[in-house]
C-alpha positions as CSV (number, residue, x, y, z in Angstrom):
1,X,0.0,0.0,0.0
2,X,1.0,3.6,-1.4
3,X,1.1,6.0,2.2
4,X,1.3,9.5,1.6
5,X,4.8,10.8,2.0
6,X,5.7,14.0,3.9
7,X,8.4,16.5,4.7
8,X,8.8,18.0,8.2
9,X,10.9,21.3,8.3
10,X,11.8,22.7,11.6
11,X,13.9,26.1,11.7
12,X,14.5,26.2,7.8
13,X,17.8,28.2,6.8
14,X,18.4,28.4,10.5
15,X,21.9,27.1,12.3
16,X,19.6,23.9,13.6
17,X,17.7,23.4,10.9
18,X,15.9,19.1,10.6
19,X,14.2,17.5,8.2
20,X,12.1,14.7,8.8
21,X,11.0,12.6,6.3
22,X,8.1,9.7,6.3
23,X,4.6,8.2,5.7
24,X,1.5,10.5,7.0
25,X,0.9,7.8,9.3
26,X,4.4,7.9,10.7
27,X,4.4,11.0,11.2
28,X,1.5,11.2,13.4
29,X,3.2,8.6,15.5
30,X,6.4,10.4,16.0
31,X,5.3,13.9,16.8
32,X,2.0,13.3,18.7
33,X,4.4,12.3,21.9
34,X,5.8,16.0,21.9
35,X,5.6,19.2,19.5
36,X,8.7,20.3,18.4
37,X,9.7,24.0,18.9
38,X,10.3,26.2,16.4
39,X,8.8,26.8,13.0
40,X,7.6,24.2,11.2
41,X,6.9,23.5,7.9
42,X,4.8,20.6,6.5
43,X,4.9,19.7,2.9
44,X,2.6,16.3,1.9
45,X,2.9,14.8,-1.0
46,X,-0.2,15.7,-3.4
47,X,-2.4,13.6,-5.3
48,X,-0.9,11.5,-8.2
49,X,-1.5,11.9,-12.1
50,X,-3.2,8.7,-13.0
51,X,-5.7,7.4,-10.6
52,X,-4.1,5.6,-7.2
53,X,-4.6,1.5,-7.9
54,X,-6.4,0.6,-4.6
55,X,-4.9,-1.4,-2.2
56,X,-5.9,-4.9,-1.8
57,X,-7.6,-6.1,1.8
58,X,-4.7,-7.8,2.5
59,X,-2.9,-4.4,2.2
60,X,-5.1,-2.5,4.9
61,X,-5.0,-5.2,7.2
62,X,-1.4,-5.1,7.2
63,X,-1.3,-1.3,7.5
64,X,-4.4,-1.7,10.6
65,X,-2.5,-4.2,12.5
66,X,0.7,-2.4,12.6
67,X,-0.5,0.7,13.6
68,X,-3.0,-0.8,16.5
69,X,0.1,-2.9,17.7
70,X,2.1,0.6,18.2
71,X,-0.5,1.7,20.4
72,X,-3.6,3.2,18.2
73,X,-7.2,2.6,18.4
74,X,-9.4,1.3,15.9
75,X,-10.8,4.6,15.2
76,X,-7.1,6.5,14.6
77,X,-5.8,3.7,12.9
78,X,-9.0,3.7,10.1
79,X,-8.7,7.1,9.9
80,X,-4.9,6.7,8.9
81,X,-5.2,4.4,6.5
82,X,-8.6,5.8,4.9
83,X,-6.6,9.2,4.7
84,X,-3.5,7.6,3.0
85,X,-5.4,5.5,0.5
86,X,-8.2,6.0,-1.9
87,X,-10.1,3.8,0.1
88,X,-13.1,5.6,2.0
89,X,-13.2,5.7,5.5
90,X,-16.0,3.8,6.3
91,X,-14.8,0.8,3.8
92,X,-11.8,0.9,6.0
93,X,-13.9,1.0,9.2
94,X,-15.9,-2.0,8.5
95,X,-13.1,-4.2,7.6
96,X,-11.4,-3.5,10.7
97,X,-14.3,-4.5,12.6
98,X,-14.5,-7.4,10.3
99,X,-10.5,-7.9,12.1
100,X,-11.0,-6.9,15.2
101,X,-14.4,-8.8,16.0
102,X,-13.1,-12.1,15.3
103,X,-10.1,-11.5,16.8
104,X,-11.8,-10.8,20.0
105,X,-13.9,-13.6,19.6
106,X,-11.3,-15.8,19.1
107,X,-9.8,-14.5,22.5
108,X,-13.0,-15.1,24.4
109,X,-13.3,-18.9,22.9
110,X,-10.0,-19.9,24.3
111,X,-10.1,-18.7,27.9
112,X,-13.3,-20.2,28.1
């Protein structure tokens, strides 16, 4: 699956000038533990010329998983993905809870 990339700038042209560089995704993980200081600049990377092939299920479940299991809920985690993909958000929704249910299920079946 195709994220969208993205450019963090903090204190362009200045002595301590950083650039940080990743998915949409991963960004949202790094800085929501603390906001840098400074000035900031966020570039994203904008929509592509020929329509985005969507990813297969296979794809989002990968992407849903990986983000839960670093700490996100359901909802953050679908919103993520919905927002890096050309999948809508409610597609994405209902095949986490497609996941997620059985998983839990599966849980519940084995202790008891």
């Amino acid at each position: 699956m195709r994220l969208k990339l993205c450019v963090i700038a903090r204190e362009m042209t200045k002595l301590h000038e950083e650039f940080w560089r990743g998915t949409l995704g991963e960004a949202v993980m790094v800085f929501s533990s603390g906001q840098p200081k400074g000035e900031i600049t966020l570039l994203i990377e904008g929509r592509a010329d020929s329509p985005a092939k969507a990813p297969s299920e296979d794809e989002l479940e990968y992407e849903l998983r990986d983000l839960i299991s670093k700490g996100h809920s359901i909802s953050t985690s679908v919103k993520i993905v919905a927002e890096g993909t050309a999948v809508k958000r409610k597609d994405v929704y209902a095949l986490a809870l497609r996941l997620f249910a059985k998983h839990d299920e599966t849980e519940e079946s084995s202790s008891g």
